[in-house]
C-alpha positions as a Markdown table, in Angstrom:
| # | Residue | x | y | z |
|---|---|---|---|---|
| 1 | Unk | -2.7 | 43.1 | -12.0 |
| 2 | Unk | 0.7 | 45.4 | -12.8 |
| 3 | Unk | 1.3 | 42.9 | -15.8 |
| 4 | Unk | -2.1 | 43.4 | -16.5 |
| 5 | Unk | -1.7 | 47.2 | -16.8 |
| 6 | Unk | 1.0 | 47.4 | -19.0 |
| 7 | Unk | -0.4 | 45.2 | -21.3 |
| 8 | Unk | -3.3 | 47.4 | -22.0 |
| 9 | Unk | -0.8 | 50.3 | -22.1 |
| 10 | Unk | 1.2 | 48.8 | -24.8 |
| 11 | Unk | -2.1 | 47.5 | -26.7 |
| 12 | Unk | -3.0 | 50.9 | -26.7 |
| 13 | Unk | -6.4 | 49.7 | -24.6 |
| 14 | Unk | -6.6 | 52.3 | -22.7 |
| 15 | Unk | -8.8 | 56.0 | -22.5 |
| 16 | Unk | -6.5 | 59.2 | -22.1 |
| 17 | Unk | -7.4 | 59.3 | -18.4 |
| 18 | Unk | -6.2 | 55.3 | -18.1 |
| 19 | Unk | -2.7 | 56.0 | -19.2 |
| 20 | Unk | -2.3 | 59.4 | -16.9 |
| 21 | Unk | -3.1 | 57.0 | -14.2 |
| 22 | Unk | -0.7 | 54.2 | -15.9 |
| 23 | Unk | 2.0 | 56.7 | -16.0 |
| 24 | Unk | 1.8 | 58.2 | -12.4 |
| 25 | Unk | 1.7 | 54.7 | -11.4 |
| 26 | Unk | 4.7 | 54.0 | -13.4 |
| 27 | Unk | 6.6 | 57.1 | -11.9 |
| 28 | Unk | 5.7 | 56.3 | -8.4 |
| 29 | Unk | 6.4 | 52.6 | -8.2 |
| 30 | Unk | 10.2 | 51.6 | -9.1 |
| 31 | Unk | 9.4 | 47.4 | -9.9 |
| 32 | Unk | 6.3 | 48.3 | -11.7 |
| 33 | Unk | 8.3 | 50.9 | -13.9 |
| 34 | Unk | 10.9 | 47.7 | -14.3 |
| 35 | Unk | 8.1 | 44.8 | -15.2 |
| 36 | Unk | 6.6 | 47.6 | -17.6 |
| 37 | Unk | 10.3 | 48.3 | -19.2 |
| 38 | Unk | 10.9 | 44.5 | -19.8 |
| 39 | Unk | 7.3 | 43.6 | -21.1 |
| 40 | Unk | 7.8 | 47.0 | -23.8 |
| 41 | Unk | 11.0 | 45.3 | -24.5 |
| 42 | Unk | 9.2 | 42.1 | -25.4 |
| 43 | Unk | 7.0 | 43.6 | -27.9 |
| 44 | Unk | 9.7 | 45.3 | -29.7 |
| 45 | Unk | 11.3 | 41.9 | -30.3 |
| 46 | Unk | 7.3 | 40.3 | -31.2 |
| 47 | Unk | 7.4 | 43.2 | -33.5 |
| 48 | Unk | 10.8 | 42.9 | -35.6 |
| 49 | Unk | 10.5 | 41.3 | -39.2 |
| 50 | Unk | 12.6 | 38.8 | -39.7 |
| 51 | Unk | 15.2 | 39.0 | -42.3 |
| 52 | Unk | 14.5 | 37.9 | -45.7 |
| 53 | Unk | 17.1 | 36.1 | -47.6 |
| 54 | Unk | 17.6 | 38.8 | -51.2 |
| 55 | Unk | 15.8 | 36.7 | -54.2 |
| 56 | Unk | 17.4 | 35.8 | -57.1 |
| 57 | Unk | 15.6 | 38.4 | -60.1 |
| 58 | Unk | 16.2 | 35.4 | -63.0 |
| 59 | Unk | 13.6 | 34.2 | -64.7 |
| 60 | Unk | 11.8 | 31.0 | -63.7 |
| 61 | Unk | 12.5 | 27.8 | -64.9 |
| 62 | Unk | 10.1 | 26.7 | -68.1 |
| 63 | Unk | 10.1 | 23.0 | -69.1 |
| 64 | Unk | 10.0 | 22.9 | -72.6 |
| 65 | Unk | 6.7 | 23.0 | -75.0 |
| 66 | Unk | 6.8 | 19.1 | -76.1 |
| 67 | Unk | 7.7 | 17.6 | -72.7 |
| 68 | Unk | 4.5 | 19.3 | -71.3 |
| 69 | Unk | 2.5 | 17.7 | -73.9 |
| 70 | Unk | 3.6 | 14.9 | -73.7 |
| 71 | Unk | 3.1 | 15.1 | -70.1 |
| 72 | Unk | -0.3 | 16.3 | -71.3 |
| 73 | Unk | -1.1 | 13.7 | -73.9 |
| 74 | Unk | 0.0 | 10.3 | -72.3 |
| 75 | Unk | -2.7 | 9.8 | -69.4 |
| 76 | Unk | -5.5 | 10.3 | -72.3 |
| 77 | Unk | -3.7 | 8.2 | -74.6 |
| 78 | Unk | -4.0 | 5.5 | -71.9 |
| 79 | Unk | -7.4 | 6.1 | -71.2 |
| 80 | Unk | -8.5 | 6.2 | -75.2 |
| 81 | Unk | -6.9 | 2.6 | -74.9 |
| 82 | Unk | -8.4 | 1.5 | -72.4 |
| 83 | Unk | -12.0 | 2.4 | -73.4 |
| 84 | Unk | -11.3 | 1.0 | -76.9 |
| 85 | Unk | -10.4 | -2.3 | -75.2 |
| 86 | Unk | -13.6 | -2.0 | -73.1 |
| 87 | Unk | -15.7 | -1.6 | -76.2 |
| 88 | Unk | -13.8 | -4.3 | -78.1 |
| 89 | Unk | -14.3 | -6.8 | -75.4 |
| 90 | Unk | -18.0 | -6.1 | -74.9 |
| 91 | Unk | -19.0 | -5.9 | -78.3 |
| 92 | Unk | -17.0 | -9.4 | -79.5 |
| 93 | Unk | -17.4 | -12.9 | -79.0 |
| 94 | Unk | -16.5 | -12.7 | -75.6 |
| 95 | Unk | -19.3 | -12.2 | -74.2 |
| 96 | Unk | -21.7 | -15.0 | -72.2 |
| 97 | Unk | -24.6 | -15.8 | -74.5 |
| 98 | Unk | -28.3 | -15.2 | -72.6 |
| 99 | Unk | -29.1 | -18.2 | -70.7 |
| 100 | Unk | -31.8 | -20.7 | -73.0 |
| 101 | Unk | -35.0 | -21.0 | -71.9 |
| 102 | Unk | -36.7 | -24.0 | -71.6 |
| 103 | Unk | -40.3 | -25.2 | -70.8 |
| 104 | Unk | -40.4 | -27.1 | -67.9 |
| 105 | Unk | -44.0 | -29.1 | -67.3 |
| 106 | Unk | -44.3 | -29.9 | -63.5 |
| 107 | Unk | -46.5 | -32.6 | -63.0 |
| 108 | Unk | -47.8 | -34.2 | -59.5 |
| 109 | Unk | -50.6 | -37.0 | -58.7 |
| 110 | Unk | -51.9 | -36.1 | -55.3 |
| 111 | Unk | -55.9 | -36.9 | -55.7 |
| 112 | Unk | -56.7 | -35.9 | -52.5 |
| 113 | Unk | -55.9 | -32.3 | -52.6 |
| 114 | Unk | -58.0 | -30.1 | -53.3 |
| 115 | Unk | -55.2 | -27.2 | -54.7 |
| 116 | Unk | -52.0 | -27.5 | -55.4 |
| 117 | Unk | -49.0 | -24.3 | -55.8 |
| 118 | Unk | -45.7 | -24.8 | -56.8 |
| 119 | Unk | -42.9 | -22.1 | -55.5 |
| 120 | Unk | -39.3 | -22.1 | -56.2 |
| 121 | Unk | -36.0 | -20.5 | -56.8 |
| 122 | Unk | -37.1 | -20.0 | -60.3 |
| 123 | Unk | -40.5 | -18.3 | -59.1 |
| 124 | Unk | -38.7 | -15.9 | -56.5 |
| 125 | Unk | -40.6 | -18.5 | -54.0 |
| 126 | Unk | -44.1 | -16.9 | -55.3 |
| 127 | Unk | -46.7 | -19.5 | -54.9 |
| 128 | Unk | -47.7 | -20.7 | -58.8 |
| 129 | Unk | -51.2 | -22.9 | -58.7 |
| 130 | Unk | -51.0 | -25.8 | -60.6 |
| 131 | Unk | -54.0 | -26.9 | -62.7 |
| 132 | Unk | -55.8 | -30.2 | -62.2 |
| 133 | Unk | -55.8 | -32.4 | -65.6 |
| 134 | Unk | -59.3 | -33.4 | -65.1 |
| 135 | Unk | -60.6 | -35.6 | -62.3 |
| 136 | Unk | -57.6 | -38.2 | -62.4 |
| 137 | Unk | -55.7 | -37.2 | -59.5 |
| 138 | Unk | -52.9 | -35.2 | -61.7 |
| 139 | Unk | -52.2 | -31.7 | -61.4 |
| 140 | Unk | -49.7 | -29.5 | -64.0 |
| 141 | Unk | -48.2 | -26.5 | -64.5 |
| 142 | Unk | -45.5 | -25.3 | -67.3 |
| 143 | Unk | -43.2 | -22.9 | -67.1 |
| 144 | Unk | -40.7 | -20.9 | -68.9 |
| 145 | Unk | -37.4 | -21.7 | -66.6 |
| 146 | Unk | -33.8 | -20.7 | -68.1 |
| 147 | Unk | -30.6 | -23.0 | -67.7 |
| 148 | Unk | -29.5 | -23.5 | -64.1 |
| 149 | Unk | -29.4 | -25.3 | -60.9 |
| 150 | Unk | -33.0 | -24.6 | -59.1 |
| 151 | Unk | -35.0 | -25.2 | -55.7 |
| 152 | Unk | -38.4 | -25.6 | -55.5 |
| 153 | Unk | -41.7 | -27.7 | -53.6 |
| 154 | Unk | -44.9 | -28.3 | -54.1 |
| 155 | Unk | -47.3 | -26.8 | -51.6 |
| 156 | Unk | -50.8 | -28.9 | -51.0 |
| 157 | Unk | -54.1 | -27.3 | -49.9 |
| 158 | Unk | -52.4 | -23.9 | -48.7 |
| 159 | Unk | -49.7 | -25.1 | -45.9 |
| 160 | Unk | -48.3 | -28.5 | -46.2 |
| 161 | Unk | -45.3 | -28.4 | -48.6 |
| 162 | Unk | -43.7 | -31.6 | -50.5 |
| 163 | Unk | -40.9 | -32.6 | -52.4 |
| 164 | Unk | -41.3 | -33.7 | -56.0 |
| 165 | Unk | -41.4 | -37.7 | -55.7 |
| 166 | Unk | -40.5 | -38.4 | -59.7 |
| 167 | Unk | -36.8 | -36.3 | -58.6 |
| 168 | Unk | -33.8 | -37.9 | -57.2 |
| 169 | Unk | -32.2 | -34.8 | -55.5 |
| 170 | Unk | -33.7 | -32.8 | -52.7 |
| 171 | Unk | -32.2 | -31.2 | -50.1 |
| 172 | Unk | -33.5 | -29.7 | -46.2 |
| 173 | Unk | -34.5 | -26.4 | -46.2 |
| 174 | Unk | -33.8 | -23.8 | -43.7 |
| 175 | Unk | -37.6 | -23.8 | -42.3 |
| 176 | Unk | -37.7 | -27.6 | -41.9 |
| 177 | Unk | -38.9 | -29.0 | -45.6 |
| 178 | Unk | -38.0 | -30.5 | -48.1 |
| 179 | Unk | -37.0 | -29.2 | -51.8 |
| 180 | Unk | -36.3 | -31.0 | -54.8 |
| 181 | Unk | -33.4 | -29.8 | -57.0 |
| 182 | Unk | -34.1 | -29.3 | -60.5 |
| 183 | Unk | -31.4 | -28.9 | -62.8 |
| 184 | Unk | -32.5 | -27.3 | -66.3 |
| 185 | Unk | -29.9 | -28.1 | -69.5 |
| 186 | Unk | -29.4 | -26.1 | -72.0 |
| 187 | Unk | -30.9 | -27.7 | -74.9 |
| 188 | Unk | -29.6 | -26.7 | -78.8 |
């Protein structure tokens, strides 16, 4: 509580009546006048400035005119070379021709269906119908597919999928089927 007092006293917290009051109490107690003496004393240190070393009144240091420029100039001189060799590269002979397109005809004998999709890699797995080539069992579909490696099955009468018979490749699929694997050539 007495370290309490003083601290307000020396914050100047305290009303005009306060400090009469703080300073009869300080008269009439001998170890509060003592705690109130050594807390004033810590202030006065808190409130010293530290000394400051005397600075020197010479002029700053400059670096000169071309070193700054060329301090300057050097990262964009790097950069202007680097996009030049960006450009260069993308507009030359570097760079991978578009793949060739190539019709593809699909072509299936299944007489007994009555519809016939095809869905594949090179369809996004979208369900294509096939056409039937008249009433002799045959059903076909061509398609624009570029060069590549591709997946793909025939699906009969809406659920029961197939692999291409007339293919040598085919591979499991993750649901249980089977897909052929088609493999289209560039052709020039």
């Amino acid at each position: 509580m007495m370290d309490y007092l003083s601290s307000m006293y020396i914050d100047n917290e305290m009303d005009l009546d306060e400090k009469w009051q703080f300073v009869e109490k300080v008269r009439s107690d001998r170890s509060f006048y003592v705690q109130t003496l050594e807390l004033l004393k810590q202030e006065q240190e808190l409130w010293k400035m530290p000394e400051m070393p005397a600075m020197a009144t010479a002029t700053p240091w400059r670096p000169p005119f071309r070193a700054v420029l060329v301090r300057l100039l050097k990262p964009l001189g790097v950069a202007a070379a680097g996009f030049t060799a960006a450009v260069l590269l993308l507009f030359s002979g570097f760079q991978n021709p578009p793949p060739t397109v190539c019709r593809n005809r699909f072509v299936l004998y299944e007489p007994s269906a009555q519809q016939v999709e095809l869905a594949g890699s090179f369809t996004g797995w979208q369900r294509l119908s096939m056409l039937p080539v008249g009433n002799s069992g045959y059903w076909e579909l061509n398609l624009p597919i570029p060069s590549g490696e591709y997946r793909f099955a025939y699906i009969l009468d809406g659920d029961r999928q197939m692999a291409d018979p007339t293919l040598p490749t085919s591979e499991k699929d993750d649901f249980g089927g089977v897909n052929s694997i088609l493999t289209v050539e560039d052709r020039v």
